[in-house]
LUMKE-351340 format. One record per residue: x, y, z of N, C-alpha, C in turn; residue in three letters. Coordinates in steps of 0.2 Angstrom, whole numbers, plus 2048, in hexadecimal, padded with zeros to 3 digits. Layout:
! residues N
XYZXYZXYZALA/...
//
This chain:
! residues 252
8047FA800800800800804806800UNK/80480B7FC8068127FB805815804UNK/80B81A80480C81D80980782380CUNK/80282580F80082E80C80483080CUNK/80583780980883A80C80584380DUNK/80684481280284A815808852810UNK/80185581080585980F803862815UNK/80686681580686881A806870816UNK/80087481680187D811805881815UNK/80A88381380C88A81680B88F816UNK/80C89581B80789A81A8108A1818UNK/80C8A78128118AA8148118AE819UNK/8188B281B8178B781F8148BD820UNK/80F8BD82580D8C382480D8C682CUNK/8158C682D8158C883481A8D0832UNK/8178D382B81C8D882B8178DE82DUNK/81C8E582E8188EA8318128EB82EUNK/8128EE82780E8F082280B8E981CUNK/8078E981C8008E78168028E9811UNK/8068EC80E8088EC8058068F3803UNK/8088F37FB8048F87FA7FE8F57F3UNK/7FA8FA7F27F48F87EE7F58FC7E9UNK/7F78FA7E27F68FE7DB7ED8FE7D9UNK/7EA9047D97E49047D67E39077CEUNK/7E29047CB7E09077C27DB9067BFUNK/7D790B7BE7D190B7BB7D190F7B5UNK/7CF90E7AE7CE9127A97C69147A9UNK/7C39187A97BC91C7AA7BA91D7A2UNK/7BD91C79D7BD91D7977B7919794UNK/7AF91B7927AA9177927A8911796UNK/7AA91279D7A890F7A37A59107A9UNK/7A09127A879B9167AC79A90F7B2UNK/79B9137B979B90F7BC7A390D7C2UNK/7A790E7BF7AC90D7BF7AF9107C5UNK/7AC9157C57AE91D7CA7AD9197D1UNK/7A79157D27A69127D97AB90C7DAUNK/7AA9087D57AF9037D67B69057D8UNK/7B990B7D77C090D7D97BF9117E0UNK/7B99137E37B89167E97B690F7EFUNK/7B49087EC7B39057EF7B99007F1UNK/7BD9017EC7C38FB7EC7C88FD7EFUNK/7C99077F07CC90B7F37CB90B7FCUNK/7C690B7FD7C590B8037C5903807UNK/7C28FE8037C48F78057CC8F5806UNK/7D08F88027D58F58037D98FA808UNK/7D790180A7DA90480E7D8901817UNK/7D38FF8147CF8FD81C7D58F381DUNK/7D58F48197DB8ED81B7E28EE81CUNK/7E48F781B7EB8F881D7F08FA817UNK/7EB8F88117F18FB8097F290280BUNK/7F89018077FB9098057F790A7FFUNK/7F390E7FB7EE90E7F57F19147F2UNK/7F39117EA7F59157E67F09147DFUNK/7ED9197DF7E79187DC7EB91D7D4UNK/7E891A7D07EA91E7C77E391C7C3UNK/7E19237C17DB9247BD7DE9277B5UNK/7D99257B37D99287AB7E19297A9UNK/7E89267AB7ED9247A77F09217A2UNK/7F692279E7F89207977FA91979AUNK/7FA9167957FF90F795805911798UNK/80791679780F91879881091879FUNK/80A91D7A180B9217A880A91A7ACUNK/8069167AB80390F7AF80990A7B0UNK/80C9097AB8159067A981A9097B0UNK/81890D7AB81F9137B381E9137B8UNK/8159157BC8139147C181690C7C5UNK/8149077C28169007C281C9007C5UNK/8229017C08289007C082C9037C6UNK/8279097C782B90F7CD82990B7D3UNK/8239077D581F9037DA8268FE7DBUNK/8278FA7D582B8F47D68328F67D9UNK/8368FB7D883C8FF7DA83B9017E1UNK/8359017E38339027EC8368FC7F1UNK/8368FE7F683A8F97FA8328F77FFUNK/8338F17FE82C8EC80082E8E6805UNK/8338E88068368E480E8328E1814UNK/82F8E781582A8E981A8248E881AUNK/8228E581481A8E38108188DD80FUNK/8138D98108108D48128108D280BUNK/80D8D680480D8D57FD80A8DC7F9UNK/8088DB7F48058E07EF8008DE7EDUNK/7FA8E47EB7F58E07E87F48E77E2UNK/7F28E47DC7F18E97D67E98E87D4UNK/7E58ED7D37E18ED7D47DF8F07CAUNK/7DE8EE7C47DA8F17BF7D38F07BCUNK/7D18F57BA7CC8F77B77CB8FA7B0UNK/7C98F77AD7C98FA7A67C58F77A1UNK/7C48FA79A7C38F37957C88F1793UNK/7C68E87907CC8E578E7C98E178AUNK/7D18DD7867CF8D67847D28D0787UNK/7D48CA7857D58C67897DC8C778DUNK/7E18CB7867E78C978B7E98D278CUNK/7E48D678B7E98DE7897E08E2791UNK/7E38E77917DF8EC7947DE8F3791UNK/7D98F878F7DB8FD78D7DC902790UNK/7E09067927E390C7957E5914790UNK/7DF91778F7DE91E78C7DD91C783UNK/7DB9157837DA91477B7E2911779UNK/7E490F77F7EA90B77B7EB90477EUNK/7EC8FE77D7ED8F877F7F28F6785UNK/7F18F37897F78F178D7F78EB78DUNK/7FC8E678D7FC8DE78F7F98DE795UNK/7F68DB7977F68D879E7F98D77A4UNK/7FD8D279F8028D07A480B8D77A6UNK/8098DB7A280D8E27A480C8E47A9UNK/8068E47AD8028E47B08088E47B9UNK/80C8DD7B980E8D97BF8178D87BAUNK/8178DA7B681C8D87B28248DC7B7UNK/8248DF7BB8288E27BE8288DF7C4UNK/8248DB7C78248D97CF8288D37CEUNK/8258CC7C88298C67C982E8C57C7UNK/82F8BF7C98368BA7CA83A8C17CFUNK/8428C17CD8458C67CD8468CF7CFUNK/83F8D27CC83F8D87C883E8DC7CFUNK/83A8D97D48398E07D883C8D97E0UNK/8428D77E28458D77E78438D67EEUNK/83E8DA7EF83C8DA7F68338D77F5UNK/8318D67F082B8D37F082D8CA7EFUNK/8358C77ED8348C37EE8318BD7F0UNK/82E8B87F082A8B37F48248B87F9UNK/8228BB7F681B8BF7F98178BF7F5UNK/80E8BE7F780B8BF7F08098C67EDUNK/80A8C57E68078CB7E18018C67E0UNK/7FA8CD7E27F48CA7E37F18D07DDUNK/7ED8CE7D77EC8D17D07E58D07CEUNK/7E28D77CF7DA8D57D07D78DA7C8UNK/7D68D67C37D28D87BD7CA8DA7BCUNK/7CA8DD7BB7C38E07B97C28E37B1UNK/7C08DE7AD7C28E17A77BE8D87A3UNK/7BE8DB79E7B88D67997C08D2795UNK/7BE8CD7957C48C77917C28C578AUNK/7BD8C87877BC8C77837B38C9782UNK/7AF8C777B7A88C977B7A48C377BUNK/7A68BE77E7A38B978079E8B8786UNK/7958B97857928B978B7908B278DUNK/78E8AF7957898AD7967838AD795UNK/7808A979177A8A77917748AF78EUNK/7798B37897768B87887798BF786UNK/7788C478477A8CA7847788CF789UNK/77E8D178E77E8D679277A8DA791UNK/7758DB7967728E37957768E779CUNK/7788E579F77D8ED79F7828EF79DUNK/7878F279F78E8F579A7948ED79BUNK/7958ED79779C8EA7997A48EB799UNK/7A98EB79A7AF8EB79B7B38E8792UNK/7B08E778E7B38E67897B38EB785UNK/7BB8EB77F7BD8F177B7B78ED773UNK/7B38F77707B08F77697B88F1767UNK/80F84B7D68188467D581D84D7DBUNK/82284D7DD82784D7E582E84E7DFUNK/82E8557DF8358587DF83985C7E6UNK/84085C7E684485D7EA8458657EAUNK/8428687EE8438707EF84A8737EDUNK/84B8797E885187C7E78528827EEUNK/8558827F28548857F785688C7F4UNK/8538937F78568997F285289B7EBUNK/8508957E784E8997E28468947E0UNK/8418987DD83A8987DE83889B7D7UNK/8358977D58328987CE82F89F7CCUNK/8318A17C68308A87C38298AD7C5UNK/8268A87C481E8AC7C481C8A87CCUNK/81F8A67D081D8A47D781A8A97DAUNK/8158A97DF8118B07E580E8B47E1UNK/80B8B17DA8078B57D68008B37D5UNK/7FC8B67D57F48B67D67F28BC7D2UNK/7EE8BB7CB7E98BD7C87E38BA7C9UNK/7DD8BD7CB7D68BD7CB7D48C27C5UNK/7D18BE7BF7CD8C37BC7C58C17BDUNK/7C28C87BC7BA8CA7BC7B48C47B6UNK/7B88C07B27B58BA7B17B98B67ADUNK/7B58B27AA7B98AD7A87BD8AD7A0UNK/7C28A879C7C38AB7977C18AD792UNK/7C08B278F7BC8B37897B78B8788UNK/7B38B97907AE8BA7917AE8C2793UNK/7A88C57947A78CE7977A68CD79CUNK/7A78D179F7A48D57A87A08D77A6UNK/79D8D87AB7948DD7AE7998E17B1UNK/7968E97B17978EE7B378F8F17B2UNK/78D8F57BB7898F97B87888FE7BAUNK/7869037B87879097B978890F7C0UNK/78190C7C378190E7C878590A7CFUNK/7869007CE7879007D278F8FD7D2UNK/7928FC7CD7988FA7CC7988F47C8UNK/79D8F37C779F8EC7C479C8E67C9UNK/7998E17C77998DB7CD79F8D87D0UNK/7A48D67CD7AB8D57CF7AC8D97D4UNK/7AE8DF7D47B28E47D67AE8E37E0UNK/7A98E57DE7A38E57E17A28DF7E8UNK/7A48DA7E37A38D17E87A88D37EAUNK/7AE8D57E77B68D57EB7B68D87F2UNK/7B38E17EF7B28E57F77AF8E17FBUNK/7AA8DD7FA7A48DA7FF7A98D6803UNK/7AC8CF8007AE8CD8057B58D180AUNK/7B88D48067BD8D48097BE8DA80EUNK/7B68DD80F7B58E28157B18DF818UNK/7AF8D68197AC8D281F7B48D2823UNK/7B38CF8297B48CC82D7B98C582AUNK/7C08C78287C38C38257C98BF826UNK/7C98C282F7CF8C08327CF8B8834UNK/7D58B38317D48AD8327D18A982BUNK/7D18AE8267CC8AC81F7D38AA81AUNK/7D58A68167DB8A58117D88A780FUNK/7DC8AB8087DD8AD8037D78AA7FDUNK/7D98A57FC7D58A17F67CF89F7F8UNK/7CC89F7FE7C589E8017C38A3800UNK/7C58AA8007C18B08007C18B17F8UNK/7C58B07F57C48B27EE7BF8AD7EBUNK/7BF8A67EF7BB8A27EC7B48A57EEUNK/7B18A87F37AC8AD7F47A78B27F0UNK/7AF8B67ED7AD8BA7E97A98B67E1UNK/7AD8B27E07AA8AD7D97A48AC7DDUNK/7A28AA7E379D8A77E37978AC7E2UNK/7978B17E67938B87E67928BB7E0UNK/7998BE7DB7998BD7D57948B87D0UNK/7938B17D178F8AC7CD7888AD7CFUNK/7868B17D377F8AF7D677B8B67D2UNK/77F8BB7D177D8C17CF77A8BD7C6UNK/7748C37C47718C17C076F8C87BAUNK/7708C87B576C8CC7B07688C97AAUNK/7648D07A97628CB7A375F8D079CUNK/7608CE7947608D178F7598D4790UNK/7598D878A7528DA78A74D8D6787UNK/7508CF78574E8CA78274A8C3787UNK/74E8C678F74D8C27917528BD795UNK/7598BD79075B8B77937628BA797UNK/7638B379C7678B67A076D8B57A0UNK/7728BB7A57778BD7A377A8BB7AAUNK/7818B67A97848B47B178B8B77AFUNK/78F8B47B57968B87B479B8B47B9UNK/7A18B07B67A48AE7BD7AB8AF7BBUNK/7AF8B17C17B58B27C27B98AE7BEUNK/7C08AF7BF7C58A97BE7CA8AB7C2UNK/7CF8A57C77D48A87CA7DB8A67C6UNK/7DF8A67C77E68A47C17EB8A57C8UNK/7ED89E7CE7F089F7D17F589D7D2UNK/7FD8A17D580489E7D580489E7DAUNK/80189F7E080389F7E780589A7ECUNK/80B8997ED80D8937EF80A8927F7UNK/8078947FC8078958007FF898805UNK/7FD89880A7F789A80B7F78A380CUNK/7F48A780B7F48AE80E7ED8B080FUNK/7F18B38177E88B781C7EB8BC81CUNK/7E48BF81C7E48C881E7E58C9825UNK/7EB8C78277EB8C982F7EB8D2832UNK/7E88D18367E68D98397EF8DC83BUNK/7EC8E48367F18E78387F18EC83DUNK/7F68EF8407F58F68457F38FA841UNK/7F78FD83C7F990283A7F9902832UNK/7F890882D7F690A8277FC90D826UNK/80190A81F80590D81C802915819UNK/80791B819802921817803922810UNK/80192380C7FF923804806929801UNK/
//
């Protein structure tokens, strides 16, 4: 008979002073709606302790630099990063002032190597933005976010894209719900959970939440038929992560 063998999650560190900082990007560019999603995702993640650096209506360029300036900061002292966009997109780009950004430019400065002090910490990467014009079970009647086996540990060195975590707003191919008045649903389920009572919650149970709250929500065409929506998470995180209670709020 085969042996079990148990395996045991470890958690990272999150016995550092400060909670990280939070990149926030929203493009308002025929995104009605969008204005609350950046005042709700701003204040949620200050009430958890980010330092929030929030960028509206910027070029690719300025979003690039901003990024780049973030990863040249000394994060020593930081539990992780979390990057927060909003925009229309397609699958693999975002638009920023009518010009395209990869996605993955996005976090392109934090892993492997490039940013140092975020080594082995999670980049936590949260999308809000249509993946393509692929609906469930219909066509959106409100706006959407789319554009017109046992190896031997190398002790020291950790895979390229290791403590990285994207969450997009749905799955692939498909558009976000956004609406006007009340935000995007995504953006929206995120705030919800993560301003409960979430001390003692991993990471991947409370995102799993937000899909859940996210799939239950419902629209429907003027046709009739109905419109669902469900997250996707794309995770490298080798390890468990809690929002453990902070004292104190890095200042902006």
């Amino acid at each position: 008979m085969d042996s079990i063998v148990e395996f045991g999650l470890k958690s990272y560190d999150t016995t550092h002073p400060n909670r990280g900082i939070a990149v926030v990007i929203n493009d308002s560019d025929r995104r009605e709606g969008s204005e609350k999603d950046v005042q709700d995702v701003e204040a949620t993640l200050k009430g958890l302790k980010f330092n929030v650096r929030t960028f509206r209506d910027n070029t690719k360029k300025e979003i690039k630099k901003a990024l780049y300036k973030v990863a040249r900061e000394d994060h020593t002292e930081n539990d992780c990063l979390v990057i927060v966009a909003m925009a229309h997109g397609t699958k693999d780009h975002i638009t920023l002032k009518k010009e395209k950004l990869r996605i993955d430019k996005l976090w392109a400065s934090f892993v492997g190597n490039k940013c140092p002090s975020l080594i082995g910490k999670p980049k936590l990467v949260f999308m809000q933005t249509c993946r393509g014009d692929k609906v469930d079970f219909g066509v959106a009647s409100h706006e959407t976010d789319s554009t017109p086996c046992s190896v031997d540990p190398a002790p020291g060195i950790i895979p390229m894209y290791a403590d990285l975590l994207v969450m997009y707003s749905s799955y692939d191919r498909h558009i976000s719900v956004r609406c006007k008045d009340k935000g995007s649903w995504f953006i929206q389920s995120l705030c919800q959970v993560l301003r409960a009572n979430i001390a003692g919650k991993e990471l991947i149970s409370l995102l799993t939440q937000v899909s859940y709250i996210v799939s239950c929500q419902t629209s429907t065409t003027s046709d009739g038929e109905t419109v669902k929506q469900i997250p996707s998470i794309n995770s490298m995180l080798t390890k468990a992560f809690y929002f453990v209670p902070k004292q104190t709020q890095q200042i902006s």
